[in-house]
C-alpha positions as CSV (number, residue, x, y, z in Angstrom):
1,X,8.6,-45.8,33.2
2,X,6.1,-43.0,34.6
3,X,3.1,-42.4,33.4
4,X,4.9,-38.5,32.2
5,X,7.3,-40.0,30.4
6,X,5.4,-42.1,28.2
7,X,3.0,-38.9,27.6
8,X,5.7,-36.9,26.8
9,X,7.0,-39.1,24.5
10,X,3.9,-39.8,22.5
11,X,3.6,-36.0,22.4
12,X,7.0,-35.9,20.8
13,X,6.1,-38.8,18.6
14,X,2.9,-37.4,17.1
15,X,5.0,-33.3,16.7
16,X,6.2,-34.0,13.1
17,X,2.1,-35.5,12.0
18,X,0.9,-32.9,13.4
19,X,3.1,-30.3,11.4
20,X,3.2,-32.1,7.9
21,X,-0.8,-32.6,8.6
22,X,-0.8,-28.0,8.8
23,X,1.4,-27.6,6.2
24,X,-0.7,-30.1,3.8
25,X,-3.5,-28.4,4.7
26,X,-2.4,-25.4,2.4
27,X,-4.8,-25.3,-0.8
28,X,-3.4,-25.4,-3.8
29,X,-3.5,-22.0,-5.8
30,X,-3.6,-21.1,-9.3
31,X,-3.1,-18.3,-11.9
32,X,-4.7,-18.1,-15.1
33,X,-6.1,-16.5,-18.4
34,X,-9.4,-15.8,-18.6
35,X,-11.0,-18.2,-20.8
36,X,-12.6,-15.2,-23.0
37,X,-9.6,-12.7,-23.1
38,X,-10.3,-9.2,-23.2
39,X,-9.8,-7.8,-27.0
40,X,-11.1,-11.4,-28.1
41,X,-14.7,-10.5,-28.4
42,X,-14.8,-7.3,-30.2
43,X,-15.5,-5.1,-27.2
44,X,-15.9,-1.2,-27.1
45,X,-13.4,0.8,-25.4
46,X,-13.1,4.1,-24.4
47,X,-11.5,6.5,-26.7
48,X,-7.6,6.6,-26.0
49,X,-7.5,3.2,-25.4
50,X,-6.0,1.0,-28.3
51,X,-7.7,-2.5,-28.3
52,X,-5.7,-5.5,-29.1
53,X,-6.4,-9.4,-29.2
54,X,-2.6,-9.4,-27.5
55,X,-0.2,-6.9,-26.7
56,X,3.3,-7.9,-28.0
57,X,4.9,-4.9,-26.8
58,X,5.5,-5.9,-23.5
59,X,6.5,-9.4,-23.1
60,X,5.6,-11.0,-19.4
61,X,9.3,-12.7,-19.1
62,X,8.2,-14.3,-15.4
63,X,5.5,-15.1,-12.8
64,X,6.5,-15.0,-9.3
65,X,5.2,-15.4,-5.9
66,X,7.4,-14.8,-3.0
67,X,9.9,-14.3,-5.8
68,X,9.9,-18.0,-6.7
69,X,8.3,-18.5,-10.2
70,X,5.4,-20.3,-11.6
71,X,3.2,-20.8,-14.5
72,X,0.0,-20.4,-15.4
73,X,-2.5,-23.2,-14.7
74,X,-0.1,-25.2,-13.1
75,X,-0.8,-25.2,-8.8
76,X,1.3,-23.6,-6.4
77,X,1.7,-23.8,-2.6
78,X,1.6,-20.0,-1.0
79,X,0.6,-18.5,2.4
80,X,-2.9,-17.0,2.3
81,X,-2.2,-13.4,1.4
82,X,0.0,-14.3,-1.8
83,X,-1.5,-11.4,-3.5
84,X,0.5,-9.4,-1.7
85,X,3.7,-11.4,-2.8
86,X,2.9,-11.6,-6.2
87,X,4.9,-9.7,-8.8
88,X,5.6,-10.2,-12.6
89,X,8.5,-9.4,-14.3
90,X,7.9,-7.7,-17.9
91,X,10.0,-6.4,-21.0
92,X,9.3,-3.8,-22.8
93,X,9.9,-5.1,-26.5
94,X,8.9,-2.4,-28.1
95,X,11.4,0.4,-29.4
96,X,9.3,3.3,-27.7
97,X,9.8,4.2,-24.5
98,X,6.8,3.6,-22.1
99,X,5.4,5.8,-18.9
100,X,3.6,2.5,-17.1
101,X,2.2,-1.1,-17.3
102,X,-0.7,-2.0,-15.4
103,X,-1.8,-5.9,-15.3
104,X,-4.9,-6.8,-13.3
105,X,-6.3,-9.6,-12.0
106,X,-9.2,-10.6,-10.4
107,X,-10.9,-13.7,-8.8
108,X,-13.1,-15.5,-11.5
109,X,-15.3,-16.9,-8.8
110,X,-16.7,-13.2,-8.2
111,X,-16.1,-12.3,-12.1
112,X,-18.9,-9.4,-11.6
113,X,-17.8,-8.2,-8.3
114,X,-14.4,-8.7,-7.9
115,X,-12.0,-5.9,-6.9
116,X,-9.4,-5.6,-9.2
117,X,-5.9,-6.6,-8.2
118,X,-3.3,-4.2,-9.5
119,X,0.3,-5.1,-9.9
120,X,2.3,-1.6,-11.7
121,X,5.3,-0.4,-12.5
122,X,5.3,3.4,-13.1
123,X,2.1,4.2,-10.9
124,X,4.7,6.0,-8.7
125,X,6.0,9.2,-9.4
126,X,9.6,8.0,-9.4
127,X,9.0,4.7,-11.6
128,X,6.9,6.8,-14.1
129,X,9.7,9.9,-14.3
130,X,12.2,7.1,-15.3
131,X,9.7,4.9,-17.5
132,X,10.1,2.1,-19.1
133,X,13.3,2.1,-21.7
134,X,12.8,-0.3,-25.1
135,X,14.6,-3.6,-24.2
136,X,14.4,-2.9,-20.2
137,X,13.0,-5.6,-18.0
138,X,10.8,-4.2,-14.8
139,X,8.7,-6.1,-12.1
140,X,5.2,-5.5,-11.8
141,X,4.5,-5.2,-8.4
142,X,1.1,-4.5,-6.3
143,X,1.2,-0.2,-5.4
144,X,1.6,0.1,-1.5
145,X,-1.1,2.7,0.4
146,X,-3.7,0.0,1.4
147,X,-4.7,-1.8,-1.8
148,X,-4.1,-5.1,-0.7
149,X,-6.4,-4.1,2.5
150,X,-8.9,-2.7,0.3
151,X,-9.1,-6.0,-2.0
152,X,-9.3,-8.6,1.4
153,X,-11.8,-6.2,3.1
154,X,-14.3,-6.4,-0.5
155,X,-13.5,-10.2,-0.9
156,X,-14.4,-10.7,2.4
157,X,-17.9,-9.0,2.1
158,X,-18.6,-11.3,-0.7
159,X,-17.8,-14.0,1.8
160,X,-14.5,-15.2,0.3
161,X,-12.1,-15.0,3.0
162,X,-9.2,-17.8,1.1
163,X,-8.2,-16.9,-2.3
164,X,-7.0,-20.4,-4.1
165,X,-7.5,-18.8,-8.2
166,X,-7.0,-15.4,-9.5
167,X,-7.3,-14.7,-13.4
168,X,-5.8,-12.2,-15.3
169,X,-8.5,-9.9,-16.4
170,X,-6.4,-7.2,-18.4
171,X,-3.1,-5.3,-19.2
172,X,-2.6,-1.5,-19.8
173,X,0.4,-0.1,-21.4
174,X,1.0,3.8,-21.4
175,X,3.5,5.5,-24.2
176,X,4.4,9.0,-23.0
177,X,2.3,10.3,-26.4
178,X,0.0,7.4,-26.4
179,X,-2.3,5.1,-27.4
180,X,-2.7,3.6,-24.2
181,X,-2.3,-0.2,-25.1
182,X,-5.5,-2.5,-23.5
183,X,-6.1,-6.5,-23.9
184,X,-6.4,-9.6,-21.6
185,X,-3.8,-11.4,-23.6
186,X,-0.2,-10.2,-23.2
187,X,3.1,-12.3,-24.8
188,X,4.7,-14.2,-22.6
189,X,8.6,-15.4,-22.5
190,X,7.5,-19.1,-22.3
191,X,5.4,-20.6,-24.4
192,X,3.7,-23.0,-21.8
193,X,2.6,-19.2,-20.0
194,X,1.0,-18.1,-23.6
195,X,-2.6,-16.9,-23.7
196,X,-3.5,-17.7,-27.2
């Protein structure tokens, strides 16, 4: 046997380490409440914002990345920019009619700095025309126009260039005659996802 052939076939022998050994690599990520929930800590708002311990009128019903879903505080494998492929699915279980939802996250490690991560539905002229009909479930999904950009460029100044936790800092939900609805707890579908 030449001396090629037995290098090529240790090449081809070591081919499926080397690619388990890369994929394993990949941290582990995590979503989660904030420990200290927005409307738990008897905040001020600004007027026209309706404060609540938890909004039950919207209802998150799912928590996806790469439209698989997951649940909060449990790890998840995902490429590096899973921001961008996150998206929340969310009822309206109210019987109003609603113009938008807003959720936001950020990433607790910068708590003060962080930029805020937006996932919408309704920030578009389109999705807010239609709204959001009592009973009607929508995805939450991040606006295009160079957010995600924006949010990796100002992580990446504080020196955090991987994202492995984000947090969900707070939830807006707009009624065509208001209040606008604002907490860091929302309802969730499953109870294992619940904030409180």
């Amino acid at each position: 046997m030449t001396a090629c052939r037995i290098l090529s076939l240790c090449l081809i022998g070591l081919l499926p380490f080397s690619f388990s050994n890369v994929h394993s690599q990949t941290p582990a990520r995590f979503l989660a409440w904030s420990p200290s929930p927005i409307g738990s800590n008897d905040e001020n708002v600004a007027p026209g914002l309706k404060l609540a311990r938890q909004i039950t009128e919207v209802e998150i019903v799912e928590f996806l990345v790469e439209g698989k879903e997951i649940n909060i505080a449990e790890a998840f494998s995902a490429p590096d920019d899973f921001l961008r492929m996150m998206s929340f699915k969310v009822k309206n279980s109210s019987d109003r009619q609603m113009s938008r939802i807003q959720l936001t996250l950020i990433v607790p490690d910068e708590k003060r700095h962080s930029p805020q991560i937006i996932y919408c539905y309704g920030c578009n002229k389109e999705q807010g025309e239609k709204g959001i009909a009592p009973g009607e479930v929508v995805e939450l999904t991040m606006p295009g126009g160079g957010l995600y950009d924006f949010v990796k460029t100002k992580l990446a100044e504080k020196g955090v260039t991987v994202v492995q936790r984000v947090e969900i800092s707070h939830m807006y939900v707009h009624f065509p005659d208001g209040p606008v609805l604002f907490s860091g707890c929302i309802k969730t579908t499953d109870r294992r996802n619940a904030c409180l």
